[in-house]
C-alpha positions in Angstrom: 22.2 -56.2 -34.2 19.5 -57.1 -36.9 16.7 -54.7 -36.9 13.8 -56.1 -34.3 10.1 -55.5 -35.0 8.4 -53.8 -32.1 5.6 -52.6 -31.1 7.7 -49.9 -28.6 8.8 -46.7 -30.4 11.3 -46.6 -27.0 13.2 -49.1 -25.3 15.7 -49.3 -22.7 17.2 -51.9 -21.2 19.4 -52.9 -18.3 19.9 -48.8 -17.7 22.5 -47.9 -15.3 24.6 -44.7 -14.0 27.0 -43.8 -11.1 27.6 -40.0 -10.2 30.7 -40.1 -7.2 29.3 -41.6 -4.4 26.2 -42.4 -5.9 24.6 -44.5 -8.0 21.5 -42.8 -9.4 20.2 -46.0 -11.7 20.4 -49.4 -11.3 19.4 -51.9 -14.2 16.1 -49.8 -15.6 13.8 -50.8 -18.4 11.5 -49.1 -19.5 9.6 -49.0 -23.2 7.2 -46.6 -24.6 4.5 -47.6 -27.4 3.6 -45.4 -30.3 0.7 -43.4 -29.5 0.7 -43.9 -25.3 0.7 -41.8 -22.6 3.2 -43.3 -20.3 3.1 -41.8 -16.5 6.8 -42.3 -14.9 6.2 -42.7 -11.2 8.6 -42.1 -7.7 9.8 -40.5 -4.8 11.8 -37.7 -5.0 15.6 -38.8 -5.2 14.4 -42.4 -7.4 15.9 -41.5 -10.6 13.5 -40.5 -12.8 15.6 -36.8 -13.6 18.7 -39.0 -14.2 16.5 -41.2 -16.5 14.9 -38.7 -18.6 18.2 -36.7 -18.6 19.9 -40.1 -20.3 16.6 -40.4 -22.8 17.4 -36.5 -24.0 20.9 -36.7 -24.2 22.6 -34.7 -21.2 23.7 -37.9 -19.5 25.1 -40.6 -21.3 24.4 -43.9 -19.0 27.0 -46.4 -18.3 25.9 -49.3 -19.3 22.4 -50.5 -21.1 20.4 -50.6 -24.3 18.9 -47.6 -25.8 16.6 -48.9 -29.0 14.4 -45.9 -30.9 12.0 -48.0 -33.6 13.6 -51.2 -32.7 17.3 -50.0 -33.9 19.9 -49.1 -31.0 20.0 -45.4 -31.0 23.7 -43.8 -30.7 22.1 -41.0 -28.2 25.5 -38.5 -27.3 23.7 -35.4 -26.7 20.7 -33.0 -27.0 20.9 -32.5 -30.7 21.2 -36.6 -30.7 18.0 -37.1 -28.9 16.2 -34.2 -31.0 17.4 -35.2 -34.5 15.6 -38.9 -33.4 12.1 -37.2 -32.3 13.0 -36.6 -28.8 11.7 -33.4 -26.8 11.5 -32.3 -23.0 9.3 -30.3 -21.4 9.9 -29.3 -17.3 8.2 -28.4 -14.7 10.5 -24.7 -14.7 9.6 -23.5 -18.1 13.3 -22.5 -19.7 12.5 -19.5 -21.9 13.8 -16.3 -23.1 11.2 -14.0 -21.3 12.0 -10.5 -23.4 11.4 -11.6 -27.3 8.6 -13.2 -28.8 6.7 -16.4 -28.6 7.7 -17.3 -31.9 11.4 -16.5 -31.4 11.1 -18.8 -28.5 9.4 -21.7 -30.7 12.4 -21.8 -33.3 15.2 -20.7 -31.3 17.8 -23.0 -32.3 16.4 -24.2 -35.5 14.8 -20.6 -37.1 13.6 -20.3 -40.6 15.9 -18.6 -42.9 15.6 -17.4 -46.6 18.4 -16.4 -49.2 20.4 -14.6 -49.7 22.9 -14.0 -46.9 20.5 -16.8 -44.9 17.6 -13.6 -42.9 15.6 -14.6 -40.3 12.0 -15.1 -42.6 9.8 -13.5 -39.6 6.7 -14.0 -41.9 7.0 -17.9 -42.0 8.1 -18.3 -38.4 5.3 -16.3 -37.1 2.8 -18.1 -39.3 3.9 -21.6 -38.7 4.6 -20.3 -34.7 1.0 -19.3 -35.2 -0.4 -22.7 -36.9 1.2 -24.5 -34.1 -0.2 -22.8 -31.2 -3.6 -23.2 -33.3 -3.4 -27.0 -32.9 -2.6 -26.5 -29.1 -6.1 -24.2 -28.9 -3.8 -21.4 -27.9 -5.6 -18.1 -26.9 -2.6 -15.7 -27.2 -0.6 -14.3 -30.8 2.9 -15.6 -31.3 4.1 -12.1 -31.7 3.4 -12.0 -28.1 6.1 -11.4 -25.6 7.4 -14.3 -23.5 7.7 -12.8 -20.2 3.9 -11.6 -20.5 2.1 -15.0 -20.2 1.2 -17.2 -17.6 3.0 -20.4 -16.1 0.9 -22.2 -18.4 0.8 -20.6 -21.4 4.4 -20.6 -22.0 4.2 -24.0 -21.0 2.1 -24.7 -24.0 4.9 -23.0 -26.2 6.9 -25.2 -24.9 5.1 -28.3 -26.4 4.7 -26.0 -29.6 8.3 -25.5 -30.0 8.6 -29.6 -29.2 6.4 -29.8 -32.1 8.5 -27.8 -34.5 11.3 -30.2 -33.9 8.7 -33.1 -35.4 9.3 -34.4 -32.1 7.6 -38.3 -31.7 8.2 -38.5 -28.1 7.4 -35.8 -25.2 8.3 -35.9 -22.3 6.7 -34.0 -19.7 8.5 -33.6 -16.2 5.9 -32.3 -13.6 3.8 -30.3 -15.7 0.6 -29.4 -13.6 3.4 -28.8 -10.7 2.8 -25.1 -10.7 -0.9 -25.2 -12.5 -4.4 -24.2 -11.1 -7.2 -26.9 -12.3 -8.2 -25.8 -14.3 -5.3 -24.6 -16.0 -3.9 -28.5 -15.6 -7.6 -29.3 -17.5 -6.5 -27.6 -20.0 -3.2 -29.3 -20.0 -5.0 -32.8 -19.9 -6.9 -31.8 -23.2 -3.8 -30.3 -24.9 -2.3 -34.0 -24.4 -4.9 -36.2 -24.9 -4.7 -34.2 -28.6 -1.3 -34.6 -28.6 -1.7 -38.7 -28.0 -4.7 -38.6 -30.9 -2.3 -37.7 -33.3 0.3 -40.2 -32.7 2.5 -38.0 -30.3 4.2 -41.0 -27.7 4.4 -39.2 -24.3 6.4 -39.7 -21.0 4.3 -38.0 -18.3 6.5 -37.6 -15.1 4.5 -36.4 -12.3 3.3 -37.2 -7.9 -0.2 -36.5 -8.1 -2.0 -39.8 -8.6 -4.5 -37.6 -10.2 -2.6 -36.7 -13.1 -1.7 -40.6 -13.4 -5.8 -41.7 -13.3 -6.7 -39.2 -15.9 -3.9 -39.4 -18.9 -2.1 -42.5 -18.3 -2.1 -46.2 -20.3 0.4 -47.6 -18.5 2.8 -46.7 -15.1 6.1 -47.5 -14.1 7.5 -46.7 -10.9 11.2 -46.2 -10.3 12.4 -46.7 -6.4 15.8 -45.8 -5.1 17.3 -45.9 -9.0 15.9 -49.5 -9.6 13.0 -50.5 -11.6 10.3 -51.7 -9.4 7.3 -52.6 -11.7 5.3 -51.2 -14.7 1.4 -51.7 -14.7 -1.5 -51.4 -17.2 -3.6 -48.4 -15.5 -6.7 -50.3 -14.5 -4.4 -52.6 -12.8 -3.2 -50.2 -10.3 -4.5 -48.0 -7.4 -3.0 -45.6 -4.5 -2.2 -48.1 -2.4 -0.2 -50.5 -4.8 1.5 -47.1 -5.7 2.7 -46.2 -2.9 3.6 -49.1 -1.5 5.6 -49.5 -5.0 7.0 -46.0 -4.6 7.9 -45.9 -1.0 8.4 -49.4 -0.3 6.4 -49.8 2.8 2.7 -49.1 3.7 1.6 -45.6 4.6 -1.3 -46.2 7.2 -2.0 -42.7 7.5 -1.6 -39.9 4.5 -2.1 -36.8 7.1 -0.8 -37.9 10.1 -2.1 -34.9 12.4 -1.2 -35.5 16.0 -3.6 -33.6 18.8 -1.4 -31.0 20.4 -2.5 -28.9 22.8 -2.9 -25.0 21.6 -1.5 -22.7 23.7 -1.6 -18.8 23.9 -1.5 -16.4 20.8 1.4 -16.3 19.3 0.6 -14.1 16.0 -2.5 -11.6 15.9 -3.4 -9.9 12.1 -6.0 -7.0 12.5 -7.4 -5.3 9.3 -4.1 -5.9 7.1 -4.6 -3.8 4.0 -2.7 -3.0 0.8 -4.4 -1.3 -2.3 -5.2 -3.5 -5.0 -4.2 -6.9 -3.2 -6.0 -7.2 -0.4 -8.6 -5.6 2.1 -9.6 -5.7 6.4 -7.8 -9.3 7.0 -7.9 -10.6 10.2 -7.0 -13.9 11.9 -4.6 -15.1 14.6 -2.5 -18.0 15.3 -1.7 -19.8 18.4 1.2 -21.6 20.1 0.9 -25.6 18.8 -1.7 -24.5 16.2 -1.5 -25.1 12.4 -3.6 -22.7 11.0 -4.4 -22.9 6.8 -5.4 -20.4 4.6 -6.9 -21.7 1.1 -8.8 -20.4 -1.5 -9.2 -20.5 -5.4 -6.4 -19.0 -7.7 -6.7 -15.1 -7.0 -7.2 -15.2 -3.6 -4.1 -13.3 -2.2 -3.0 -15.9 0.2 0.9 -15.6 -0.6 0.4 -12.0 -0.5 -0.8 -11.6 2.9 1.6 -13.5 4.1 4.6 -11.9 2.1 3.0 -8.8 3.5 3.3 -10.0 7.3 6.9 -11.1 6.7 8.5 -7.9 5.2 8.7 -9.0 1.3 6.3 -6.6 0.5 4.6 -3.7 2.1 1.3 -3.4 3.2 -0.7 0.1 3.6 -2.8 -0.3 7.2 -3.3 -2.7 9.6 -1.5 -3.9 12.8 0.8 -7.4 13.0 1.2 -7.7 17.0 3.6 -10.5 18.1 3.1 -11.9 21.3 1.0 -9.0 22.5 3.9 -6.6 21.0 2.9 -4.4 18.2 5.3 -5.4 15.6 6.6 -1.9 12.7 6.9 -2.8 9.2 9.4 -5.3 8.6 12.1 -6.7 6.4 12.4 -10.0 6.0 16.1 -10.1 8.0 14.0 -8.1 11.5 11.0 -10.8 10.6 14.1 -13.5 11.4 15.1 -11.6 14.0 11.9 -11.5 15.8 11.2 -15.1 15.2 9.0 -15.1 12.0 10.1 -17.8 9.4 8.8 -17.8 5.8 9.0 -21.1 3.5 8.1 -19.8 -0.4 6.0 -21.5 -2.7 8.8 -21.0 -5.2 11.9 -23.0 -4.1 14.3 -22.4 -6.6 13.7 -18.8 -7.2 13.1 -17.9 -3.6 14.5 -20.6 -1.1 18.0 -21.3 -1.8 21.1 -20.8 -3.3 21.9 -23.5 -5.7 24.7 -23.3 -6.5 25.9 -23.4 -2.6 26.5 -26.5 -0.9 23.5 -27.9 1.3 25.6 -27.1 5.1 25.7 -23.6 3.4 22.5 -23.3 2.7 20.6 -24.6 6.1 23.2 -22.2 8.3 22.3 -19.2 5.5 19.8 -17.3 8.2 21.9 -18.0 11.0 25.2 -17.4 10.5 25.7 -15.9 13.8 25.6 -18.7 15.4 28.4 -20.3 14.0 30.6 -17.1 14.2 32.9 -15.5 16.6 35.2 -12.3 15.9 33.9 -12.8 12.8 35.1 -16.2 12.1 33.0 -18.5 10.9 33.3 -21.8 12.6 32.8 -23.8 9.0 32.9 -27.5 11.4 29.9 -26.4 13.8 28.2 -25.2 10.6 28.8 -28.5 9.0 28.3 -30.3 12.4 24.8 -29.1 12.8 23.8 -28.6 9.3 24.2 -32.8 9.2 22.1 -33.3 12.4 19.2 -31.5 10.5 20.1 -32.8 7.2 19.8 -36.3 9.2 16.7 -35.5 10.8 15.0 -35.2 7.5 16.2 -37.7 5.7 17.8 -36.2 3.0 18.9 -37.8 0.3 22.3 -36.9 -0.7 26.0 -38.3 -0.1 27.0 -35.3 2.1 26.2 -31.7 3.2 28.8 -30.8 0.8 26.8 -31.5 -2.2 25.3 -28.8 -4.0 21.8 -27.9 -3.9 21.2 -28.3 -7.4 22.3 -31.9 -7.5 19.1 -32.6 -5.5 15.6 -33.6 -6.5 12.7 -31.4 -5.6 11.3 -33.0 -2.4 15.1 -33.1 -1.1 15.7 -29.3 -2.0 12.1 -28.5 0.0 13.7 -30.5 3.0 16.8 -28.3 3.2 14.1 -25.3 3.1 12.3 -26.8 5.8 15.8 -27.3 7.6 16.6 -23.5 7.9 13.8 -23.0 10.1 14.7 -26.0 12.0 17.9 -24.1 12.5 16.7 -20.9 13.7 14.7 -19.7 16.7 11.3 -19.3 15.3 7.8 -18.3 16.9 6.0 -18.8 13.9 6.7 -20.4 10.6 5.3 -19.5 7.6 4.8 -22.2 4.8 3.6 -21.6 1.6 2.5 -24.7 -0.6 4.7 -26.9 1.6 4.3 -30.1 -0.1 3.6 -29.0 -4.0 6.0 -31.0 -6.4 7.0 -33.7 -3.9 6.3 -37.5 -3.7 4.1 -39.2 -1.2 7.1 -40.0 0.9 8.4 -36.7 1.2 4.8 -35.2 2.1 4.8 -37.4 4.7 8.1 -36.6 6.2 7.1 -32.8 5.8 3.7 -33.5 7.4 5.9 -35.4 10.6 8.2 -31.8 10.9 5.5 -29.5 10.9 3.6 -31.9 14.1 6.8 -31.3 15.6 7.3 -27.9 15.3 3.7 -27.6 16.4 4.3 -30.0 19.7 7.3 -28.1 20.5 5.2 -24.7 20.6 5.8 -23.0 17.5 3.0 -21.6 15.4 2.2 -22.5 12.4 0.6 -20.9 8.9 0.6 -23.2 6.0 -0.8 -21.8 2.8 -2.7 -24.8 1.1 -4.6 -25.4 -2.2 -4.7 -29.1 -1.6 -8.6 -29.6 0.6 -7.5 -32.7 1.7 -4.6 -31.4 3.1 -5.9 -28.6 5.0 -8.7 -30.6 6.5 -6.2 -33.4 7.6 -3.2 -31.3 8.8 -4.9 -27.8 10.1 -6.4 -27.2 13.3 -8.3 -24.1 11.7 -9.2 -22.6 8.3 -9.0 -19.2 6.8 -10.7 -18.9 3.6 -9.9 -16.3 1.5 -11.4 -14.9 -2.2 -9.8 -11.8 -3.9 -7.9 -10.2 -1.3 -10.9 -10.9 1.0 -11.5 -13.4 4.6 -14.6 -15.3 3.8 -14.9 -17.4 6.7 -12.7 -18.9 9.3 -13.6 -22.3 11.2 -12.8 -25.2 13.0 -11.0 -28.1 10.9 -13.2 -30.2 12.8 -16.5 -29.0 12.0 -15.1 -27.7 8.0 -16.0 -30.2 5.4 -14.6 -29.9 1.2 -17.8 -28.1 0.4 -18.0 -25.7 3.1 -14.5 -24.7 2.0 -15.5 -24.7 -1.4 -18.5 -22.7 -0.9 -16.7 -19.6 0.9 -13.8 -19.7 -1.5 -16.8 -19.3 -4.2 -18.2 -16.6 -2.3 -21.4 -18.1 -1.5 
């Protein structure tokens, strides 16, 4: 093929790949100019992992163009992809938490001197340190990895992108687990990066993220190309009618349900250097948030209340029954479920089979003389699996073969399994599409109409104020106020999370 001149540093054309049972892509194109931001949009389950795993290397795609410059690119693997410019940053920052942040930077590629080819600490730490200077990095390269925040190692992450001379970035869900103003800073450190002639593929389901760094969109549905648009072309409703492929009326669809008795009291919860005196309740039918700015000890409370951690005074009284410490296997056992904010680390096993995985907290239901009956377990594990529409060929597949909105769906299916009172849910809907948020939104109304109870830990205002029936705010460790959904407005919120 004769070399084409182009004004697309990345083309690919007529992309398409078929795991067993599935086919994850479909005929998608997709180019990338020299200098653009470039925001990849979809539901969870349309592709876009299989698609950015074919751009780096891991997959190789079936059939399809791959053009780098204009020139078909022979693309057979990670060192392929990274000897042509090609870097990846994800949402779960891969790192080697106990050595340095330079070590991290040039692992893989470290600087040498002769004889006998030494590691030369002195340039790596100083060209580790020159890099993190262009990223307006606040912390040494001699630091160790394990000590910094989500997103500072993110930021390594892009430095050690840019040690590789790396021309294109991609970015999978970076401000995923990011405060805002930690994602500010991330929308700074790439608007640099697109200044200096950096191409970037920014993957991510908050429209927010697509408004402020993108030039152009393209929107991947069910493994098929469905469209790309010039930014100022586009707004929510195109995209998610793109993404989804029908009209969503209503984003929080809250549904009246009437509140029963209390289910769940907290009185005066305390533990030394978390929190301090916390108090609310929750009632049968009732979603009840708790928000607040980064700090405010919201998972902690809640972790406390469940039996991950311990807490020092205080009373949790379970319909009218004074409950003693717990572990999280007695907070089961009493009827207390607990969705985490972190799925991977704390929701599941991945490498276990989905069936496996939704049965996990109730395997004595599907036992008898300990036997486990693995066709009930299958049996009901599909029901649920059904219920929630998730996307996979069978409960068979593993956990880790699913996208993130899917793997929050087989969370949300353990408690569908079990006997709850009360379900716990921490960041329900961070890092999924506006598809799957609406799906979780439809479980959690009915868990509320069928009686349950309901705490769902929330940064998102818009969420709380369209899903909740009631807001706790919270600052350091501390309630600041608790009121009525109906009468709470953004800036009321904001203003007790502030502590005005």
């Amino acid at each position: 093929m004769a070399e084409e001149k182009t004004d697309y540093i990345l083309e690919l054309r007529h992309i398409s790949k078929t795991f067993p049972g599935v086919k994850a892509l479909d005929d998608v194109h997709f180019t990338l100019k020299r200098g653009e931001i470039h925001a990849l949009m979809g539901e969870n389950g349309a592709g876009k992992s299989t698609f950015i795993k074919i751009i780096t290397g891991v997959y190789l795609s079936d059939q399809g163009d791959f053009l780098v410059d204009g020139k078909p690119a022979n693309v057979r693997g990670p060192l392929d992809a990274q000897a042509l410019g090609i870097a990846a940053i994800y949402q779960h920052v891969t790192c080697f938490p106990d050595i340095t942040v330079a070590e991290n930077i040039f692992m893989g590629h470290e600087k040498t001197k002769s004889p006998f080819k030494r590691i030369d600490w002195k340039t790596m730490n100083r060209e580790a340190s020159e890099l993190l200077s262009q990223l307006d990095a606040k912390f040494d390269a001699r630091s160790v990895m394990g000590t910094l925040s989500v997103a500072q190692q993110q930021i390594v992450e892009i430095a050690k992108a840019l040690s590789t001379n790396a021309r294109i970035i991609i970015m999978d869900e970076p401000t995923a687990p990011l405060s805002n103003r930690e994602s500010e800073d991330l929308y700074h450190i790439t608007g640099n990066l697109k200044q200096k002639g950096v191409s970037v593929i920014f993957i991510s389901h908050r429209f927010e993220d697509m408004y402020r760094l993108a030039d152009r969109v393209t929107v991947l549905r069910d493994g098929k190309y469905i469209n790309t648009w010039d930014i100022g072309e586009v707004d929510n409703h195109t995209m998610v009618t793109a993404m989804v492929g029908r009209e969503i009326v209503q984003f929080f669809p809250k549904r009246d349900v009437k509140i029963g008795e209390e289910v769940l009291k907290v009185e005066g919860l305390s533990r030394l250097g978390f929190f301090r005196d916390v108090g609310f309740s929750v009632r049968r039918g009732e979603v009840l948030a708790i928000t607040g700015l980064v700090g405010a000890r919201r998972t902690e409370v809640c972790e406390a209340i469940y039996g991950i951690s311990a807490y020092d005074s205080g009373t949790v009284t379970l319909e009218g029954r004074k409950l003693n410490r717990l572990i999280p296997t007695l907070a089961i056992a009493e009827g207390i479920g607990f969705l985490p904010e972190d799925r991977l680390k704390q929701g599941l096993v991945l490498r276990w089979e989905i069936a496996k995985n939704i049965s996990l907290a109730v395997l004595d239901k599907f036992t008898r003389f300990g036997w486990l009956d693995t066709r009930r377990e299958n049996e009901k594990a599909g029901e649920v699996a059904d219920k929630l529409a998730v996307k996979a060929a069978s409960v068979h597949d593993l956990v880790s073969t699913l996208s993130g909105g899917n793997q929050q769906k087989v969370i949300v299916g353990k408690m569908l399994n079990s006997d709850m009172k009360v379900i716990i849910l921490d960041e329900p809907t961070k890092g999924v599409d506006v598809g799957a948020k609406t799906a979780i939104y439809s479980i959690m109304n009915d868990l509320a109409a069928s009686g349950y109870g309901i705490i769902m830990i929330s940064s998102e205002l818009p969420e709380v104020l369209g899903m909740s029936d009631r807001v706790v705010v919270m600052r350091e460790g501390a309630v600041m106020a608790i009121m009525d959904t109906a009468e709470a407005t953004q800036e009321s919120i904001l203003k007790a999370a502030m502590g005005e």
